[in-house]
C-alpha positions in Angstrom: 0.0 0.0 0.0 1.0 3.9 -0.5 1.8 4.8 3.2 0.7 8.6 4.0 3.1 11.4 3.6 1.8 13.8 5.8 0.6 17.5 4.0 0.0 16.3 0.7 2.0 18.9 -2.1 -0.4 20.6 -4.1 -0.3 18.1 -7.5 -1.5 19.3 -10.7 5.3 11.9 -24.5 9.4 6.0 -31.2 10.9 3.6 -33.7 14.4 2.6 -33.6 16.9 0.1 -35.3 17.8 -3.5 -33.9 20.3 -3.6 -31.3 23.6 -2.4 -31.8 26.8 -4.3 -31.0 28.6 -1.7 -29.5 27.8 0.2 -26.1 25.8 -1.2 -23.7 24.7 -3.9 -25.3 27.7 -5.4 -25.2 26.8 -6.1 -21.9 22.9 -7.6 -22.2 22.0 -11.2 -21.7 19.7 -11.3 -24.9 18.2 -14.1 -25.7 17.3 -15.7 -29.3 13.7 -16.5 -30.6 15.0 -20.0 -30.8 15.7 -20.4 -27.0 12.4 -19.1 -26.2 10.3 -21.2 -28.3 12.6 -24.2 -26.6 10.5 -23.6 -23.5 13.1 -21.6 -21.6 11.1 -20.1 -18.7 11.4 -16.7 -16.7 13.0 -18.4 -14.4 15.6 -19.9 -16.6 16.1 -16.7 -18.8 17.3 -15.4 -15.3 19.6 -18.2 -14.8 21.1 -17.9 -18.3 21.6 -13.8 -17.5 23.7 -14.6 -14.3 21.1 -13.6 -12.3 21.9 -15.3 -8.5 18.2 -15.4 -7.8 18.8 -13.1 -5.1 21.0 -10.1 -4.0 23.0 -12.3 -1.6 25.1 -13.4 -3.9 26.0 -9.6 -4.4 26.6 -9.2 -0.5 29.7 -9.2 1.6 30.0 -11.7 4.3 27.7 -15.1 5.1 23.6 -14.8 4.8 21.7 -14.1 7.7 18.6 -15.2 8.9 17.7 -11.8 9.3 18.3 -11.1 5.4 14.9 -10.3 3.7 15.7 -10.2 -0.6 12.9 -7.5 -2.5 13.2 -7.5 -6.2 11.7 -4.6 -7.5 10.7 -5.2 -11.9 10.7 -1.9 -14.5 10.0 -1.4 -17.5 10.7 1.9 -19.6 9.8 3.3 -23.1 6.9 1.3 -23.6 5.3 3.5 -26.2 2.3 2.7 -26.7 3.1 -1.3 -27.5 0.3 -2.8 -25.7 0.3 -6.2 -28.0 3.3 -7.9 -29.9 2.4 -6.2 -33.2 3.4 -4.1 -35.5 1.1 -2.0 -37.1 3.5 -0.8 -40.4 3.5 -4.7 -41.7 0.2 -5.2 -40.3 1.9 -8.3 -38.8 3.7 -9.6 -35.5 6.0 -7.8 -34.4 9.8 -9.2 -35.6 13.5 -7.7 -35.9 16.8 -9.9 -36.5 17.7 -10.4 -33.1 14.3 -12.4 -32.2 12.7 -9.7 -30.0 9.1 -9.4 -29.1 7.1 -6.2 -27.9 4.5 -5.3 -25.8 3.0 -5.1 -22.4 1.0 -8.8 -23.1 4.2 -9.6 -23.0 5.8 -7.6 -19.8 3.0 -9.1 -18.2 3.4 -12.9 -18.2 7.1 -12.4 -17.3 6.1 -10.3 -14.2 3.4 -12.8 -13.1 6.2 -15.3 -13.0 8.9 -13.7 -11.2 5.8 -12.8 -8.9 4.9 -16.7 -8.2 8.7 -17.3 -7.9 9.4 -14.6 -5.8 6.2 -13.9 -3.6 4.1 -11.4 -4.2 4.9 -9.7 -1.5 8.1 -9.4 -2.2 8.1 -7.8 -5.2 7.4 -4.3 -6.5 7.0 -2.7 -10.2 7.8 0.3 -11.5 8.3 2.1 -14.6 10.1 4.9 -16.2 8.4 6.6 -18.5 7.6 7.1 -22.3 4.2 5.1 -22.0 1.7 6.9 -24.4 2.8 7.8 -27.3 5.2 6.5 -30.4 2.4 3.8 -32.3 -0.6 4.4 -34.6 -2.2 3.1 -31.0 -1.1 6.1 -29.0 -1.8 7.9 -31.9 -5.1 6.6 -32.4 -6.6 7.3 -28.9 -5.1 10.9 -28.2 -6.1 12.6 -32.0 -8.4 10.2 -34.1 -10.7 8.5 -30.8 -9.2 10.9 -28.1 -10.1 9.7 -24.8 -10.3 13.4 -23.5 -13.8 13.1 -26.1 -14.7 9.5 -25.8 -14.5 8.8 -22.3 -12.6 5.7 -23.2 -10.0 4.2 -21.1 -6.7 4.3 -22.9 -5.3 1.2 -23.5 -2.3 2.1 -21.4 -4.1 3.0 -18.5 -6.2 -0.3 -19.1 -3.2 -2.7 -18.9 -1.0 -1.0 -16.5 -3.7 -1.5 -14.1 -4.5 -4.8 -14.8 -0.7 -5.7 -14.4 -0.7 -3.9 -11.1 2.3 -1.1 -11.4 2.8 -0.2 -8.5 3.9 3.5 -9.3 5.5 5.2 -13.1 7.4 8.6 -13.8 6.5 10.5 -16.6 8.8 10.3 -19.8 9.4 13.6 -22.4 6.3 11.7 -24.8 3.6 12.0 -22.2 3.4 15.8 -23.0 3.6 15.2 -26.6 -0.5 15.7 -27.2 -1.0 18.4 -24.2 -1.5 18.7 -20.4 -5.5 18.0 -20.9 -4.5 15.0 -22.3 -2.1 13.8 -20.2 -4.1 15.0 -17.1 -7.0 12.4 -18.4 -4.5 9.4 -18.9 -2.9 10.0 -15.4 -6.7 10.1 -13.9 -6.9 6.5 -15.4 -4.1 5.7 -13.7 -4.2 3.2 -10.3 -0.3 3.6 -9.7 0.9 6.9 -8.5 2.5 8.9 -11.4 5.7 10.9 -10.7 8.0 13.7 -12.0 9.1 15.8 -9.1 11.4 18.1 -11.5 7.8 19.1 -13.3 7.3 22.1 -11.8 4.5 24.6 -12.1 6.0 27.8 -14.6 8.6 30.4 -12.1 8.0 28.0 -8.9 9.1 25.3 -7.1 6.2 23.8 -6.7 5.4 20.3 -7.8 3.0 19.9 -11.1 2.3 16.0 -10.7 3.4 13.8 -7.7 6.8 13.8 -6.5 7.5 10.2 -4.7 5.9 7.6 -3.4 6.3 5.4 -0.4 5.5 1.7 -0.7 5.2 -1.0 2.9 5.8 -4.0 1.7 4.5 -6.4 4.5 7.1 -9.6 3.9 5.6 -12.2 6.2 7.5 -13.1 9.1 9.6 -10.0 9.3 8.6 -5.9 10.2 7.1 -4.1 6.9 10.2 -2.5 4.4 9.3 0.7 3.5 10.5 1.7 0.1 11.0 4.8 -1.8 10.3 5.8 -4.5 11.3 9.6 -6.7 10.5 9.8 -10.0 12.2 12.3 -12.7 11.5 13.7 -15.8 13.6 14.7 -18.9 14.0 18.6 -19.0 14.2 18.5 -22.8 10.3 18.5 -22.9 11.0 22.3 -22.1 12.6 22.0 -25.6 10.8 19.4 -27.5 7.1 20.0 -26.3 7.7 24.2 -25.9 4.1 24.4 -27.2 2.5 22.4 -24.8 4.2 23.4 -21.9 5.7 26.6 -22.1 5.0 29.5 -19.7 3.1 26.2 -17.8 5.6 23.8 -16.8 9.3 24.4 -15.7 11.4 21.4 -16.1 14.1 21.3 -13.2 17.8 19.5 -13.0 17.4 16.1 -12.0 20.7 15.9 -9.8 19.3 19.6 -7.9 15.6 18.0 -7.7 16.8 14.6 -6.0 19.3 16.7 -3.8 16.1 18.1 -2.6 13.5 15.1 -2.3 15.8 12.1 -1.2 16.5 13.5 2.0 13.0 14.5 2.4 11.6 10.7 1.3 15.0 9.3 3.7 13.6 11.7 6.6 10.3 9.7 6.7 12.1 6.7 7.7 12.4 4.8 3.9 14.6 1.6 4.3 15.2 1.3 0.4 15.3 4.8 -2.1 14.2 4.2 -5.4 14.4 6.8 -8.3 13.1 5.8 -12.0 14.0 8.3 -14.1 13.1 9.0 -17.7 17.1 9.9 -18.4 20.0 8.1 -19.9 23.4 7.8 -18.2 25.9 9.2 -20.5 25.8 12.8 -19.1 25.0 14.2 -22.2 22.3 16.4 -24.2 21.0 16.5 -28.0 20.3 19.8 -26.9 22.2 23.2 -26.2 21.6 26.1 -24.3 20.7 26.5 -20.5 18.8 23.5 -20.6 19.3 20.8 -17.7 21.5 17.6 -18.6 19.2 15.3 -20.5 21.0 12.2 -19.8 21.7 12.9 -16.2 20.7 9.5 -14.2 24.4 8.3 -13.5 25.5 11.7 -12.6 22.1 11.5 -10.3 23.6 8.2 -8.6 27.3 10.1 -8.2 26.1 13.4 -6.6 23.2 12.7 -5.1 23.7 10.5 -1.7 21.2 7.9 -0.3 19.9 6.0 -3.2 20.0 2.3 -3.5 18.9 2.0 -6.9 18.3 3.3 -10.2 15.6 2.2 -12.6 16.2 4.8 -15.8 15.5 5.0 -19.2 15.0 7.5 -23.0 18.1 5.7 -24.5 16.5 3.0 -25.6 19.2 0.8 -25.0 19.7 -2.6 -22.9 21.7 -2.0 -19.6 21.6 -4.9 -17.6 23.4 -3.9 -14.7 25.9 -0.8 -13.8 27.0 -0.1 -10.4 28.1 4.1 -10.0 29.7 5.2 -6.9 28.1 8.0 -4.9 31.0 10.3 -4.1 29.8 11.4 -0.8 29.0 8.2 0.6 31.4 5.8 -1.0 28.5 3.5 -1.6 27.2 1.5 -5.0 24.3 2.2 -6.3 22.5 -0.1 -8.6 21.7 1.1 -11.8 19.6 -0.8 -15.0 17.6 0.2 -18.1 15.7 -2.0 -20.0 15.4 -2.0 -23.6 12.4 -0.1 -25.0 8.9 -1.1 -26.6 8.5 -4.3 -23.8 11.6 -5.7 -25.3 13.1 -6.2 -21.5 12.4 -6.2 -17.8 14.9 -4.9 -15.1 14.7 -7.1 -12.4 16.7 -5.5 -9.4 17.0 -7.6 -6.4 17.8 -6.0 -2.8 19.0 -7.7 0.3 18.1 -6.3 3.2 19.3 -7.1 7.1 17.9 -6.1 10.0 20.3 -4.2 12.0 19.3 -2.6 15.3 15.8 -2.4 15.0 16.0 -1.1 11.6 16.1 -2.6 7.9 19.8 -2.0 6.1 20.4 -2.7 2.7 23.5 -5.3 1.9 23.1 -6.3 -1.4 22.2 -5.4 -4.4 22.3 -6.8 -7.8 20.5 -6.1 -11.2 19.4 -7.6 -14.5 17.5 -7.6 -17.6 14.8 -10.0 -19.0 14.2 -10.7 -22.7 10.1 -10.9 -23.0 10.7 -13.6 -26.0 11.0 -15.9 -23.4 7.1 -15.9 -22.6 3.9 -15.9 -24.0 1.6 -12.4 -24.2 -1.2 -12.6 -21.2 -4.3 -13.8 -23.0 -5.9 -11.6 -20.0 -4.0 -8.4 -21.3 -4.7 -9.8 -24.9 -8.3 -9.6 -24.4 -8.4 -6.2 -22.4 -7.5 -4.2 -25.2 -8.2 -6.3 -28.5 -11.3 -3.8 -29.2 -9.4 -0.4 -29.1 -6.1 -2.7 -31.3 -8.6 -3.7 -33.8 -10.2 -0.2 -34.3 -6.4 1.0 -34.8 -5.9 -2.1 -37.4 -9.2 -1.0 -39.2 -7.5 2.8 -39.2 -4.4 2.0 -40.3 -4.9 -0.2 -43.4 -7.4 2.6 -44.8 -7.1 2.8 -48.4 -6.1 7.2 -49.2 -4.3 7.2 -52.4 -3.0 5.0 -55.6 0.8 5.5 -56.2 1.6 5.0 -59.6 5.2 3.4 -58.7 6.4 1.5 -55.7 8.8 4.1 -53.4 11.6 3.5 -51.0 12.9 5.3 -48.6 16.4 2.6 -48.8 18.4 5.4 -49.9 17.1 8.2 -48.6 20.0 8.5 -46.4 22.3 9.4 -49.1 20.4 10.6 -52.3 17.3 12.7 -52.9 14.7 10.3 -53.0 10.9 10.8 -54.3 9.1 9.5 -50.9 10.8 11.8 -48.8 10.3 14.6 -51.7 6.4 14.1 -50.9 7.1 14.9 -47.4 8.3 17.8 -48.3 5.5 18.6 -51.3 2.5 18.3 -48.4 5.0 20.4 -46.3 5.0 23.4 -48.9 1.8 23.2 -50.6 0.6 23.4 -46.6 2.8 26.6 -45.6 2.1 28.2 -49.0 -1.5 28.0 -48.6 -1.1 29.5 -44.9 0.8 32.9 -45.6 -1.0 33.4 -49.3 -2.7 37.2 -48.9 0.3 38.2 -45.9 3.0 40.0 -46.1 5.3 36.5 -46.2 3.5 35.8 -49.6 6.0 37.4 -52.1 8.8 34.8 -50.4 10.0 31.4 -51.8 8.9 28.7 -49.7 11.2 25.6 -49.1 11.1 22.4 -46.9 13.1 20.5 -44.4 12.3 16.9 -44.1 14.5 13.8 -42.8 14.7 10.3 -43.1 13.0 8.7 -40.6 12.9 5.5 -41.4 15.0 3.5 -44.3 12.1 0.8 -44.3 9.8 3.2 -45.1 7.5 2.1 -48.5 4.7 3.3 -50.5 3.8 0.4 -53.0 2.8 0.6 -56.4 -1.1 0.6 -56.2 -2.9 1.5 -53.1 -1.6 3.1 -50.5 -3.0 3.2 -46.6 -2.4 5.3 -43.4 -0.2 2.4 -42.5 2.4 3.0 -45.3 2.0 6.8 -44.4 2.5 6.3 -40.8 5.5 4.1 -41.6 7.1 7.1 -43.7 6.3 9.7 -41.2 6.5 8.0 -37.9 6.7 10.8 -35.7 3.5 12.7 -33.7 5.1 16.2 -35.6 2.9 19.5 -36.0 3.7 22.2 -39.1 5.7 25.4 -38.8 6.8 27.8 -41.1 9.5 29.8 -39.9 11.4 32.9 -41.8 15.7 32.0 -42.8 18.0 34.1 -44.8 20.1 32.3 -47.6 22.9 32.7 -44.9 21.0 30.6 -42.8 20.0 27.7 -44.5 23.8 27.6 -46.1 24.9 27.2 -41.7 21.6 24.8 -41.5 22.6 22.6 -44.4 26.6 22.5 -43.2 25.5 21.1 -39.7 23.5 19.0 -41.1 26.1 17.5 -43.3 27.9 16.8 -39.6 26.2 13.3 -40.6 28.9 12.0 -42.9 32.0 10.8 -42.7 34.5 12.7 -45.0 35.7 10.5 -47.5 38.4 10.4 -49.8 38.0 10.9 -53.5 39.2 8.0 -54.2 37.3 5.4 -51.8 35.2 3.0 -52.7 31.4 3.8 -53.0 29.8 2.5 -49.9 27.6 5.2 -48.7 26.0 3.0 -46.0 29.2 3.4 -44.0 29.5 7.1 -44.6 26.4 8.4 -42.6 25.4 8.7 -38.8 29.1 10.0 -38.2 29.1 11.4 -34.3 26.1 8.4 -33.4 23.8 10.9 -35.2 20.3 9.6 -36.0 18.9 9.2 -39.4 15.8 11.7 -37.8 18.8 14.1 -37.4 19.9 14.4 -41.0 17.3 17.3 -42.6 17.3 17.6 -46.6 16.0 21.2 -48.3 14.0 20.9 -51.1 13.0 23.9 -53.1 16.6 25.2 -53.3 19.4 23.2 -54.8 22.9 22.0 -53.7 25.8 19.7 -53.2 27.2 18.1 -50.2 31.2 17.9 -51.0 31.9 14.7 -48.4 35.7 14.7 -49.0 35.8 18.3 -47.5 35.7 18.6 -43.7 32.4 19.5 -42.0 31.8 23.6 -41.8 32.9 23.5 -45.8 30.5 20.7 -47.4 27.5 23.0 -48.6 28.5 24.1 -52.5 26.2 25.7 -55.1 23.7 26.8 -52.6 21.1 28.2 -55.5 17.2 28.8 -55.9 15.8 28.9 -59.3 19.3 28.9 -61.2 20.9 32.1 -59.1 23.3 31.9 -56.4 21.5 32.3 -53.0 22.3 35.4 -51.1 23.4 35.3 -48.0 20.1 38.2 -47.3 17.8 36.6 -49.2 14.6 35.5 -47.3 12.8 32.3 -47.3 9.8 30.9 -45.5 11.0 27.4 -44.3 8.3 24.7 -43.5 9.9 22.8 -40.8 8.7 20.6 -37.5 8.0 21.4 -34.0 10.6 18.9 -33.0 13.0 20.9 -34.7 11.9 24.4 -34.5 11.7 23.9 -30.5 15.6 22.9 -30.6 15.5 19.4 -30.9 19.0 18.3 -32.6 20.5 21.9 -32.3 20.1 23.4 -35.4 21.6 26.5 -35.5 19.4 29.6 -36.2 15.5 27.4 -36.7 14.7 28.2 -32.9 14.7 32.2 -32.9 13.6 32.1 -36.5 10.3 34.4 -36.8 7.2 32.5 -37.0 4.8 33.0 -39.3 2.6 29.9 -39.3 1.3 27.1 -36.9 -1.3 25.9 -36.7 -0.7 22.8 -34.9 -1.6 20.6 -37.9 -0.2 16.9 -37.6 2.5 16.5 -40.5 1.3 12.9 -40.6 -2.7 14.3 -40.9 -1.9 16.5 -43.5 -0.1 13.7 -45.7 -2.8 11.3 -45.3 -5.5 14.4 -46.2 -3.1 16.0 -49.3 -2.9 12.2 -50.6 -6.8 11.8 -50.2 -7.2 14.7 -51.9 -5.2 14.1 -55.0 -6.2 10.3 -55.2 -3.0 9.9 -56.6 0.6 9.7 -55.7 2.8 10.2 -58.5 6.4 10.9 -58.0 6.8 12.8 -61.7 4.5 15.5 -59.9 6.7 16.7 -57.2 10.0 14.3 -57.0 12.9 16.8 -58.2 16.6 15.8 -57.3 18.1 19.0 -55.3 20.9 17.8 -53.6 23.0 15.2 -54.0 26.5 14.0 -52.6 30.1 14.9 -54.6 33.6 14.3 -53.7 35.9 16.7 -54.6 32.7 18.5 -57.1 32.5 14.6 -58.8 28.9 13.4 -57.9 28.9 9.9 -55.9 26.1 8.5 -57.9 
């Protein structure tokens, strides 16, 4: 149960790649489809991952019988993967390395580490990123909102039924406003937390700081546990229309400085945090902004924390242990991998000591879901609401008269992302026709989101168009000189490798230099240039030119462009103090589907013009 806190605070949002080699995965215990279909259990996925079935193994000196072991389950990054599906093949979900999705799935591997462990002796938590990032989030916030319908969201419907037993809020919750979120979080049974969410030029708390859990272990005195959840600050960047002059978004190292001790004074045995925050240290972002990835620098600085559930990188951290340098002590850190892929299971051994509970041991781990079944009982819960998102999604809108791939969109100028960028200006041109913005050229900034995005040759559904445009984006249009775009279009070309002349032509080794994302390489169209990759970045951008003429460096251009991007996110230079001079907070994806629907055809001789390509030394690559 929640125990009382005394004066209650005034209370008051993604597709990636398969796993990487490198980083952190290095260190996960992943597990193949093949062993799961073998019959290995929960209980021997654990075994295989090394984990010692409790902390003991983690402590120093010889078991007590006083030692009491909690293991305490999180999940992070769920974005709205409530089944094992995916709904851009309209098919189960699949990837190389044999991983499964969803909350079906989260659930049968909690119910077994329950039986195995006691119920009692188990909590579960989660850190953030929970509504938002498939057509099902999608679905239920803008097509079927539930602020309309009165409709549970799905969500909210299984989280429940699992029984978490709190969740912090990730930087997706705010994508589709505070109403919204405000309705999912009054669906919510678990306690949902961000105490670095603060109400605009105050201190004060906007949702729930912590919570404190008893957990009543039979034969021993209850073990209170504590629990702070944090927030990433980049929402202040990447959700500025949502929350600005609403929400302030506080450093998370300042915020648990403040809270621990104030959850530690009420007499917690074990402190918690779950924080929606990777542990590099580092931003996407610049400016006075908070650390983004701040959750090991939070175990470091901030003393009296046990453990560390975190997440937003969606990456596999099993286990990491950071030293706090005040206290000399370990804290246990783990993130599991996003979309329901993995389960932290962090188990703590506890002695009593003195009348009191002291932790010994800790240890930590992750859980492949592949190695269960999905819950027929979570299955059932929401199959209605997943089969009105089906029925949405495979909505016939257009005809293309060719198949398109996005394949090569990472290195040439390629006709489906063109079409992006054709909705994108027909959109802004309509908006400032009859201002005094009319007279100016309009252009378009789009990126390649996904490489397995495809429009086939025939008909063409919200689901292909989802899979193109995969983000929740609204429409801007925002005002650049010609100086400006050349600086845009130069950091943007930070996303290759120089190459030699010379080299070989292998262009799929040449991009994502400095770990940037493919959703962080923007292409112009509407103006024409090259990209020289055998020069070094800063002096890429050649034969800049609208029309035929040589862009000036004073020459003015109304730039349709993203929210993500005109709020800061990647750090393009100049895009964030650009004037303004359209949004309407239109849904990029919205006004594909409606501009194809329109036209009842999609063909790429219409609007696919190649602007830009790669050279070497001025010799074009392709």
């Amino acid at each position: 149960m929640d125990e009382p806190q005394g004066p209650a605070p005034r209370w008051c949002s993604c597709r990636v790649p398969d796993e990487p080699a490198g980083g952190h995965e290095g260190h996960r215990h992943g597990l193949s489809r093949r062993q799961a279909l073998g019959g290995l259990t929960a209980a021997g996925a654990l075994a295989l991952a090394g984990w010692p079935g409790s902390a003991e193994a983690a402590a120093p000196g010889k078991r007590s019988g006083r030692d009491v072991t909690i293991t305490v389950m999180g999940t992070s990054d769920i974005h709205s993967h409530a089944l094992d599906w995916d709904y851009y093949k309209d098919a189960a979900y699949s990837d190389s390395a044999g991983n499964v999705v969803g909350l079906a799935r989260v659930s049968s591997l909690v119910q077994q580490i329950r039986r195995r462990r006691g119920r009692d002796h188990t909590l579960l938590f989660d850190a953030g990123d929970t509504i938002q990032g498939t057509p099902l989030g999608f679905y239920y916030a803008t097509v079927e909102p539930i602020t309309k319908t009165g409709q549970t969201h799905p969500m909210a419907t299984q989280m429940n039924a699992i029984g978490f037993d709190a969740v912090a809020l990730g930087n997706h919750e705010f994508n589709y406003g505070l109403p919204f979120l405000n309705k999912w979080i009054s669906q919510m049974d678990a306690p949902v937390l961000a105490a670095n969410a603060v109400h605009a030029g105050t201190d004060r708390p906007a949702f729930r700081p912590y919570v404190i859990k008893r957990m009543h272990v039979p034969g021993h005195p209850p073990i209170r546990v504590g629990l702070l959840g944090l927030t990433n600050p980049g929402v202040a960047i990447w959700d500025k229309a949502n929350v600005s002059g609403k929400l302030d978004f506080l450093d998370l190292v300042e915020t648990a400085k403040k809270w621990v001790p104030i959850v530690r004074a009420q007499g917690v045995d074990v402190m918690v945090v779950s924080a929606h925050a990777g542990d590099s240290g580092l931003s996407s972002y610049t400016g006075d902004i908070p650390v983004e990835n701040a959750s090991a620098m939070v175990a470091r600085q901030v003393p009296g924390i046990d453990a560390i559930l975190f997440g937003h990188a969606h990456i596999d951290v099993p286990q990491r242990f950071v030293t706090n340098e005040t206290t000399g002590e370990s804290v246990v850190m783990s993130e599991p991998k996003c979309w329901g892929e993995r389960l932290s299971v962090f188990d703590l051994t506890l002695r009593r000591e003195r009348g009191r509970w002291k932790v010994v041991g800790k240890s930590a781990t992750t859980v492949n879901t592949n190695t269960v079944e999905e819950d027929p009982a979570l299955v059932r819960l929401v199959k209605k609401q997943h089969d009105a998102v089906v029925a949405y999604v495979n909505q016939v809108v257009a005809t293309s008269t060719e198949e398109m791939s996005a394949a090569e969109s990472c290195w040439k100028d390629t006709a489906i992302l063109d079409y992006v960028n054709a909705v994108q200006t027909a959109k802004v041109t309509e908006a400032v026709a009859g201002t005094e913005y009319a007279s100016l050229p309009v252009v378009s900034i789009a990126a390649p989101f996904s490489r397995a995005a495809t429009f086939p040759a025939g008909k063409v559904t919200i689901k292909d168009i989802a899979g193109l445009y995969i983000y929740d984006n609204t429409l801007l249009g925002s005002v650049l000189t010609g100086a400006q775009i050349k600086d845009y279009l130069e950091y943007s070309a930070r996303y290759y490798k120089q190459v030699a002349a010379g080299d070989p032509v292998d262009p799929a080794s040449w991009t994502n230099a400095h770990d940037l994302p493919d959703y962080n390489y923007d292409q112009f169209s509407g103006v024409t240039y090259d990209i020289d990759i055998a020069q070094a970045e800063g002096s890429r951008i050649r034969n800049l030119a609208f029309n035929g003429t040589t862009v000036a460096d004073d020459q003015k251009f109304v730039v349709a462009v993203n929210n993500y991007r005109q709020s800061g996110g990647g750090g393009f230079p100049h895009i964030t103090t650009a004037p303004v001079v359209y949004n309407a907070q239109l849904a990029i994806r919205e006004a594909i589907v409606a501009y194809a629907s329109a036209a009842g055809t999609i063909d790429p001789k219409s609007f696919h013009v190649e602007n830009w390509r790669l050279v070497r030394d001025g010799t074009p690559v392709f």
